[in-house]
MARFI-450466 format. One record per residue (C-alpha): residue number from 1; residue in one letter; x, y, z. Coordinates in pm, 1 decimal, padded with zeros to 6 digits. Layout:
N
> NUM | a | X | Y | Z
...
This chain:
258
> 1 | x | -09160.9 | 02088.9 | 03411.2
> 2 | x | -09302.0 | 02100.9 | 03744.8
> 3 | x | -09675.9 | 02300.6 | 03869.7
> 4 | x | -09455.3 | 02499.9 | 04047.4
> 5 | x | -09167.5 | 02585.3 | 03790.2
> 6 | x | -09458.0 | 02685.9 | 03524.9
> 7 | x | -09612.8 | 02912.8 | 03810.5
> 8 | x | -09278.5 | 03099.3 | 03885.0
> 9 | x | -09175.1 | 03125.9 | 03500.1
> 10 | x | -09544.9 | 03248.7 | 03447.9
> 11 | x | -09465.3 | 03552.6 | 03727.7
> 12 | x | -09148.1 | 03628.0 | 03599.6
> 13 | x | -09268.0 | 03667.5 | 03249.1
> 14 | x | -09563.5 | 03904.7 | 03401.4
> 15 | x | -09289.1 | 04088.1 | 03567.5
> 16 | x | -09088.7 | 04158.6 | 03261.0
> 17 | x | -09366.1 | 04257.3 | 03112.3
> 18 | x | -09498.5 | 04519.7 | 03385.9
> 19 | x | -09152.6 | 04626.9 | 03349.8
> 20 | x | -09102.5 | 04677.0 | 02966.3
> 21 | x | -09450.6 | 04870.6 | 02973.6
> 22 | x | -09321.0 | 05081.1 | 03258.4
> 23 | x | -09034.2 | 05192.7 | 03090.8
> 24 | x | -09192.9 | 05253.4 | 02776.0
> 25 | x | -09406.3 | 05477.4 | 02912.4
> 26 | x | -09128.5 | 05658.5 | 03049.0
> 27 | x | -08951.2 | 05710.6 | 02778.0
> 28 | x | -09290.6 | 05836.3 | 02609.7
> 29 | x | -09304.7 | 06082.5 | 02916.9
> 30 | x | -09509.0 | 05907.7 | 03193.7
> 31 | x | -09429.0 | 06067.8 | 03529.8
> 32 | x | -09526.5 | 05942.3 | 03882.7
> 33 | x | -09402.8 | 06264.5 | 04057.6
> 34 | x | -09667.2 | 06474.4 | 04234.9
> 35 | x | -09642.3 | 06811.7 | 04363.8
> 36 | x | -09698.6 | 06837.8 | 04784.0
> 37 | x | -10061.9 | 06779.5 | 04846.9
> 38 | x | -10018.1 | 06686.7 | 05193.9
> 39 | x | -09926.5 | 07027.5 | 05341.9
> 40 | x | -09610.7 | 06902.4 | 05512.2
> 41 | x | -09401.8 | 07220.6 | 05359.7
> 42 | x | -09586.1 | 07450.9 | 05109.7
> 43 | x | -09898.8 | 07540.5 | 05378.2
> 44 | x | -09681.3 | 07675.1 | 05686.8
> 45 | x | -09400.7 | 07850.5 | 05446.9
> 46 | x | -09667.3 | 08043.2 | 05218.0
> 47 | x | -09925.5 | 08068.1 | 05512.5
> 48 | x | -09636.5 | 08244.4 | 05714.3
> 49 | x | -09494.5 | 08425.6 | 05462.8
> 50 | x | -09792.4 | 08584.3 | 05321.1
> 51 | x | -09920.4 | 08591.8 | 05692.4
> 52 | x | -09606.8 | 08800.6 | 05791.2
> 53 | x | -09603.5 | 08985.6 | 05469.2
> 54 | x | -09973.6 | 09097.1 | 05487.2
> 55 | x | -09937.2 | 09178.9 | 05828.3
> 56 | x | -09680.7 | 09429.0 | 05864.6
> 57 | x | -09814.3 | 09592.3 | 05567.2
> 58 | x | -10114.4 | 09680.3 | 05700.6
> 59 | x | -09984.0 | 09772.2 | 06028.5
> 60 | x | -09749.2 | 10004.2 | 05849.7
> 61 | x | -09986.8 | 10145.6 | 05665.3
> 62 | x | -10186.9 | 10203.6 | 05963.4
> 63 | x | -09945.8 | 10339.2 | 06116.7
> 64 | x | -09885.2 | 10577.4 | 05800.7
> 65 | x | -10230.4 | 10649.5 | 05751.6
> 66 | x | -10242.1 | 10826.9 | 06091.1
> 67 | x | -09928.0 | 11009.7 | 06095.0
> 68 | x | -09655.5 | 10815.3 | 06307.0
> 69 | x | -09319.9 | 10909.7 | 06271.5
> 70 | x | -09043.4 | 10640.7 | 06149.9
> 71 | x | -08908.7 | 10542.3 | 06429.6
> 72 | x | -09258.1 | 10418.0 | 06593.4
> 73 | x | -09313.0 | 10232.1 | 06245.3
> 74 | x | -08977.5 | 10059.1 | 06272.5
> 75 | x | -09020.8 | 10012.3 | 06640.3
> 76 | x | -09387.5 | 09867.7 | 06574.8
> 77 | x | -09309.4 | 09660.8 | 06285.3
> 78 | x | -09008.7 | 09493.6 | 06408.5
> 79 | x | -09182.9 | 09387.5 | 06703.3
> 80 | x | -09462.6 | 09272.9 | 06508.6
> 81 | x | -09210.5 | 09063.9 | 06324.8
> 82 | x | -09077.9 | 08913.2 | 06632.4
> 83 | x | -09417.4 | 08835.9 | 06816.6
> 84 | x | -09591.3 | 08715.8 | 06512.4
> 85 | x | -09295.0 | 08466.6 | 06372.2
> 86 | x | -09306.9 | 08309.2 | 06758.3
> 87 | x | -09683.9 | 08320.3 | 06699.2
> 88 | x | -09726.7 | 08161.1 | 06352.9
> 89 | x | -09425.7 | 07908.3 | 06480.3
> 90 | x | -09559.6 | 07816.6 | 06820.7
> 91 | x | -09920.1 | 07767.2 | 06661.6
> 92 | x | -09812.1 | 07533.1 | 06381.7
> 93 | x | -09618.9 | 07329.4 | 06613.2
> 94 | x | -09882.3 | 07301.9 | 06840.0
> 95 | x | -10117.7 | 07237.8 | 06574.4
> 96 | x | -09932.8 | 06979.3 | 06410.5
> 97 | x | -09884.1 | 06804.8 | 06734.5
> 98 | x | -10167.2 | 06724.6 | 06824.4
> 99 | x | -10307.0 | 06602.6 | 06472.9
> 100 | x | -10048.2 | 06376.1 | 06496.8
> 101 | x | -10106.8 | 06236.4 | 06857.2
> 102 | x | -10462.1 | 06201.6 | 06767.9
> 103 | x | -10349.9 | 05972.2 | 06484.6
> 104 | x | -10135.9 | 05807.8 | 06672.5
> 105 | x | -10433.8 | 05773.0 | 06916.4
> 106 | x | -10664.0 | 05623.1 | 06662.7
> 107 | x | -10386.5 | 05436.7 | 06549.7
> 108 | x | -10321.4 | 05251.6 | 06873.1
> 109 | x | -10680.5 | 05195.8 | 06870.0
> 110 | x | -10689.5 | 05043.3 | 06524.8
> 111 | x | -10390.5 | 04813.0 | 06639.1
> 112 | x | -10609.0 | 04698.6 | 06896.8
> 113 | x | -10917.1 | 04595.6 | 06696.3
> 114 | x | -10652.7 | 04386.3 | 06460.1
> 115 | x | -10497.9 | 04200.0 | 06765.4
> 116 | x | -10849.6 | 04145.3 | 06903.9
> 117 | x | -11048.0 | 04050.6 | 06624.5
> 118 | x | -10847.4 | 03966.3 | 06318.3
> 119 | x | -11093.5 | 03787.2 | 06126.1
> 120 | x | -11308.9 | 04115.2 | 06135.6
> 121 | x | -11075.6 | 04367.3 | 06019.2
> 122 | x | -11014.5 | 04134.0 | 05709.7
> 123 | x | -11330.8 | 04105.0 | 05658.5
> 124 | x | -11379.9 | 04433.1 | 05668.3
> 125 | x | -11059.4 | 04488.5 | 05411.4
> 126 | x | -11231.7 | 04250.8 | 05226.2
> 127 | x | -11552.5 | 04491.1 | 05166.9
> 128 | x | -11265.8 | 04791.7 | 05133.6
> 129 | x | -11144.1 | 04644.2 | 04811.3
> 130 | x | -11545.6 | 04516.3 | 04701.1
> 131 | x | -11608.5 | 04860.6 | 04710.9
> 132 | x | -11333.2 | 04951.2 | 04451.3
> 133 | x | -11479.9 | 04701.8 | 04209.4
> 134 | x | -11301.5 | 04363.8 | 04309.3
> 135 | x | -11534.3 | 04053.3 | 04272.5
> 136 | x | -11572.2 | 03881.1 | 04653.4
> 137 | x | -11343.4 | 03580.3 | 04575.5
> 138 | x | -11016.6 | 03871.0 | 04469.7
> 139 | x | -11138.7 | 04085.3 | 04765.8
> 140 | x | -11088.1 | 03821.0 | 05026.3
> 141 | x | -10802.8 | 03636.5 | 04874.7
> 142 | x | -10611.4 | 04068.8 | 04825.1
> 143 | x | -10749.0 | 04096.7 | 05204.4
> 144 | x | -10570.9 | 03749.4 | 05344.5
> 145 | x | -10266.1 | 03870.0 | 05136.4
> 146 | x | -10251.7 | 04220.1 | 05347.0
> 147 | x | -10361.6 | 04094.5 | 05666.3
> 148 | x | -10027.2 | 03844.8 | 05667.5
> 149 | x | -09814.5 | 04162.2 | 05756.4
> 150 | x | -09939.5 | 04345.8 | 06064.3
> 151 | x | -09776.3 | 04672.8 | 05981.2
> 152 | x | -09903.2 | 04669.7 | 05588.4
> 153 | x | -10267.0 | 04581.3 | 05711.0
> 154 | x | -10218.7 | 04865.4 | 05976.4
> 155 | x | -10110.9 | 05082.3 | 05686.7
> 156 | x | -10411.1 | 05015.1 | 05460.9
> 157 | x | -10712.7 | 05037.1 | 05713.0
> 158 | x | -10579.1 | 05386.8 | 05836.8
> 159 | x | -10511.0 | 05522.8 | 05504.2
> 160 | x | -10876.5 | 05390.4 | 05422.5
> 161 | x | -11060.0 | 05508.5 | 05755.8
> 162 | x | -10836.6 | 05819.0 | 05876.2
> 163 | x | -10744.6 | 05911.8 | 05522.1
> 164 | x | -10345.2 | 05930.7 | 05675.2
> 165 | x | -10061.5 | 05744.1 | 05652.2
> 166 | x | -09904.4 | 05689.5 | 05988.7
> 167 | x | -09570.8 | 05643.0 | 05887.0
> 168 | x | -09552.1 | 05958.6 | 05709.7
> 169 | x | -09702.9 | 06223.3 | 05924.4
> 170 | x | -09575.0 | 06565.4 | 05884.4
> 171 | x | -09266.2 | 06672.3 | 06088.5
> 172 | x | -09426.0 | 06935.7 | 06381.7
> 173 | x | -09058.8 | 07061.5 | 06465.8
> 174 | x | -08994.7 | 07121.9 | 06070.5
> 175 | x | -09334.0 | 07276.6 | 06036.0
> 176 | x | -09321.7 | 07563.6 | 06321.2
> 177 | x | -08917.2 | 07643.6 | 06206.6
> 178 | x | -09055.5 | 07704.9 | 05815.1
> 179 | x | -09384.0 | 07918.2 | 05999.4
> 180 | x | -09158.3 | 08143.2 | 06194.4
> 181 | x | -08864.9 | 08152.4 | 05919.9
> 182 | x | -09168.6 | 08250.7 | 05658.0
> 183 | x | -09335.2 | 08463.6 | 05865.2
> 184 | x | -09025.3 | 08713.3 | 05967.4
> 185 | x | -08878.3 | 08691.5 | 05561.0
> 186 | x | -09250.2 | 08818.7 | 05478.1
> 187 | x | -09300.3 | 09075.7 | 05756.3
> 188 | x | -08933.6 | 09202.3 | 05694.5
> 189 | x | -09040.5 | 09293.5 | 05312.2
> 190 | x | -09255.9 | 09619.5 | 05420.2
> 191 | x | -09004.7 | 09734.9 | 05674.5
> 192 | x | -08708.2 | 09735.9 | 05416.2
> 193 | x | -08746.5 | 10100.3 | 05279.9
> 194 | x | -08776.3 | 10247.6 | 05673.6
> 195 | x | -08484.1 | 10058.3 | 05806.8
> 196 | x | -08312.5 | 10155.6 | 05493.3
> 197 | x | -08387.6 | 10530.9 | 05594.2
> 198 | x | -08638.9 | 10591.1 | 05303.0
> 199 | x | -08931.6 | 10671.6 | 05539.5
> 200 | x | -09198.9 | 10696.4 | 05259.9
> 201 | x | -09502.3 | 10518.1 | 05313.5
> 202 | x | -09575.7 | 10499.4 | 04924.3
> 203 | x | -09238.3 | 10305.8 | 04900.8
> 204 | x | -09282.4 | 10030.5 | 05164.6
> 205 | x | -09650.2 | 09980.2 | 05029.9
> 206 | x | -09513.8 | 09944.0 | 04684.1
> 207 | x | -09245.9 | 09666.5 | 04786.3
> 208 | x | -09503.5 | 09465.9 | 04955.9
> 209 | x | -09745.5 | 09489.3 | 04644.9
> 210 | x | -09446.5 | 09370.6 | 04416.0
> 211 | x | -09385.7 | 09104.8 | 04684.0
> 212 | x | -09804.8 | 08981.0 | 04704.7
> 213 | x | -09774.7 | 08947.0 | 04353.0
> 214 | x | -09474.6 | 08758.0 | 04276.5
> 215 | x | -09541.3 | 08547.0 | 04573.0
> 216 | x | -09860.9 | 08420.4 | 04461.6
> 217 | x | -09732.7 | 08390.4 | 04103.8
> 218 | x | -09477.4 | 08156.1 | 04310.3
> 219 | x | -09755.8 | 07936.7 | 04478.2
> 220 | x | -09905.8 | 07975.5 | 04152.7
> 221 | x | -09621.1 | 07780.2 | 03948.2
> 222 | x | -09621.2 | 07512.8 | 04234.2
> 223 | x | -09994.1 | 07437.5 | 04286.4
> 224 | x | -10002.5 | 07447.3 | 03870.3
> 225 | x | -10271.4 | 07735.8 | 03866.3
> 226 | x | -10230.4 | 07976.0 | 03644.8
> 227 | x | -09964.6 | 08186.8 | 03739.7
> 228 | x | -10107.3 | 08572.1 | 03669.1
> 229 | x | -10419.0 | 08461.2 | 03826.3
> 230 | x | -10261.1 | 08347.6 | 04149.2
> 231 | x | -10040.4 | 08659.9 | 04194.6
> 232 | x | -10334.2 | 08920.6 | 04147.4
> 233 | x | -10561.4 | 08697.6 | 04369.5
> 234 | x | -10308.0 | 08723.3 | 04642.1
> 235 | x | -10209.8 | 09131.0 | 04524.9
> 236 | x | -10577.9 | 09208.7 | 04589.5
> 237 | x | -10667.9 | 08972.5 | 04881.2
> 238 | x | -10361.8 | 09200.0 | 05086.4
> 239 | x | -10505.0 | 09519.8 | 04951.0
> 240 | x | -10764.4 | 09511.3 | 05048.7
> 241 | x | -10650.0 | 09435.7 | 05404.6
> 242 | x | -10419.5 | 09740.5 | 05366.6
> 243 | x | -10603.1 | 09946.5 | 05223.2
> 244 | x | -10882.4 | 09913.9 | 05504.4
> 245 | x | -10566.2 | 09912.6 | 05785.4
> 246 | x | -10474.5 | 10291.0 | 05603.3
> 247 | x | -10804.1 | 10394.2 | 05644.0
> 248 | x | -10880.0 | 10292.8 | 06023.2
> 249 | x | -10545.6 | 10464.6 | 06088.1
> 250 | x | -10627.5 | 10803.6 | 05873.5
> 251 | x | -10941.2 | 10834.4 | 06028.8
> 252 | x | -10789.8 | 10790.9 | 06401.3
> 253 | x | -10512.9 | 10987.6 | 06325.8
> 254 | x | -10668.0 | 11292.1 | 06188.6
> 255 | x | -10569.8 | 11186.7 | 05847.3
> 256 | x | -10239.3 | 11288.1 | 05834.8
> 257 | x | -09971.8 | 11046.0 | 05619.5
> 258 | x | -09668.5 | 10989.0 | 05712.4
């Protein structure tokens, strides 16, 4: 049997191997899925929401706290709605732009330094991997093997030096719609009772504290906190921004509620 038959036998063996120990661990109840740590969806949708939901409370009970009829809450709060969705959704698409240009800036610049000076940036991949324990022969022979493919060795000195992955940067567009879609479901929640003609200020502020706390116990269950916890953080973090709203607008308003 030929150097080269024993070599290829020898790798598919390994690979059978990798494979039989990856699907026994699967079967035992190994996982690979990870929640979204990146931001791309969870931070604009519960920023906005909670954003929105927070907001309109406060400005309703404001509003309440010094006496303003219904009409001027609805007519308040749905504009706030409507300003602060474009807000929240204009901002996060801005935002998100230009992180993502300046990646692609440094990116461009990275793909420069590998056109110019090739035998640096291994080198430098080379100490990457020394750095995570590999002995100097493995490092450089892991850093020649990356380096082959221009894109891969692109890949692996950004995700090392920029801590991003260029090819999967968050979506700006999808970002701003979830912001401005968040935002108005949130600062709808308070306004429900009034444009439902229950003008009762006790009402609206008691759908919006039902909403702060199963909201949070929401994030809670996806960021794998514990879920109580994370709803009576949020409940009291919004509270507290109402409650001070209510009293700004009492003291304005000669203290009459609405």
């Amino acid at each position: 049997m030929s150097r080269w038959r024993i070599i290829q036998r020898v790798g598919e063996e390994m690979h059978e191997h990798r494979r039989a120990v990856r699907q026994a661990a699967l079967a035992a109840g190994w996982s690979h899925r990870h929640r979204d740590v990146s931001g791309g969806w969870l931070r604009p949708t519960v920023f906005g929401a909670v954003d929105g939901l927070v907001t309109n409370a406060s400005l309703i009970a404001g509003l309440g706290g010094g006496g303003a009829p219904a009409h001027t809450v609805v007519l308040t709060g749905v504009a706030a709605l409507v300003a602060g969705a474009f807000s929240m959704g204009t901002g996060e698409y801005v935002s998100v732009t230009n992180q993502n240009e300046l990646v692609h800036a440094e990116v461009a610049t990275e793909r420069t330094m590998h056109a110019r000076f090739p035998a640096a940036e291994q080198a430098e991949l080379a100490d990457t991997f020394i750095g995570y324990g590999a002995d100097p022969e493995t490092a450089a022979r892991m850093a020649a093997a990356v380096s082959q493919d221009p894109d891969t060795a692109l890949r692996v000195h950004t995700r090392e030096e920029l801590g991003v992955d260029p090819f999967e940067l968050p979506s700006a567009i999808f970002a701003g719609v979830s912001s401005l879609v968040a935002f108005s479901a949130g600062a709808l929640i308070p306004l429900l009772p009034y444009l439902a003609g229950v003008s009762v200020l006790a009402v609206a502020l008691g759908i919006a504290a039902v909403a702060l706390l199963t909201g949070g116990m929401v994030v809670g269950r996806l960021t794998g906190r514990p879920m109580l916890q994370s709803g009576l953080r949020q409940l009291v973090l919004g509270g507290v921004a109402v409650a001070v709203t209510f009293a700004v607008g009492s003291l304005i308003g000669g203290g009459h509620v609405a």
